[in-house]
N, C-alpha and C positions, 0 to 999 in steps of 0.2 A: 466463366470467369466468376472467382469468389464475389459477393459483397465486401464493400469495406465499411465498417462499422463504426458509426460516431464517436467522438471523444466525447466521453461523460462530461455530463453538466458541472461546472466549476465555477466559481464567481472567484472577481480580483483578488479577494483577501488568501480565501481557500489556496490558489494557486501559489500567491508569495509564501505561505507556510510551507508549502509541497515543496516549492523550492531550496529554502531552509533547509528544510530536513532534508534533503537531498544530498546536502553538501556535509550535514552533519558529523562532527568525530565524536559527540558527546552522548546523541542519541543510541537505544538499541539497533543494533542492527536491524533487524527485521524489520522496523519501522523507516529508517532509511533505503532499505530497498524497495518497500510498498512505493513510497513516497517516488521513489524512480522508477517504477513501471508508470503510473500514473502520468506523474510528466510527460513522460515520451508518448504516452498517448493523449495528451491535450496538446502535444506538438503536433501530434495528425500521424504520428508511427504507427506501423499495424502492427496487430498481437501478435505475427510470426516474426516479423524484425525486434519486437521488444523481447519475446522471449528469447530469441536466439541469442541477442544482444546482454543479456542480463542471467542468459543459460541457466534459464528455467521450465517447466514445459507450459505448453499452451494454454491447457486448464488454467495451470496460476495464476497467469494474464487474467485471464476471463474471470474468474471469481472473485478477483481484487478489483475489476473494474466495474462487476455487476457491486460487489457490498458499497464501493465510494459511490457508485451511482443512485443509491436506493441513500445510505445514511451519510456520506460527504465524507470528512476527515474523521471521523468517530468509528468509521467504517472499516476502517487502516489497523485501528489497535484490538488485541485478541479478545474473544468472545471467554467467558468463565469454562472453564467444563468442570463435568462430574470427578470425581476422585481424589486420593491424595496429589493435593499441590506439589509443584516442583518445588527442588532446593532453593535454587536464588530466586524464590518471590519470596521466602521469610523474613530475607535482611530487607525488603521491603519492606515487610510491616513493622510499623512504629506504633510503640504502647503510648494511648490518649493519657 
């Protein structure tokens, strides 16, 4: 029989964000979906019912639950990479 594996460390505050964005129509997607694998695993959901439930594969679970684990909710939003940047990060940037 598998292990079941704890729900990542979360404090009250962290959680009602997660929530938030959960429900989110304003936020980017991707961020509202992290924010909903999370939930459901600090609801005590295992990574095969979150993944199935949110039809994504298991890895995903797991690497969104190990980075919120190590860096909390900073952990959620994309890391820089090398290369040319995408199109819509430009209309992001605003000249100082």
């Amino acid at each position: 029989m598998p292990r079941k594996a704890l729900p990542p460390p979360c404090n009250d505050k962290d959680r009602q964000t997660l929530k938030e964005w959960a429900v989110s129509r304003s936020m980017e997607a991707r961020l509202v979906e992290r924010s909903r694998m999370i939930c459901k695993l600090l609801d005590g959901e295992s990574v095969t019912k979150v993944a199935s439930d949110l039809k994504v594969r298991l890895n995903t679970i797991i690497d969104w639950r190990n980075r919120f684990s190590a860096e909390g909710i900073a952990g959620l939003y994309d890391r820089p990479r090398s290369g040319k940047p995408q199109n819509m990060m430009k209309s992001f940037v605003h000249a100082s």
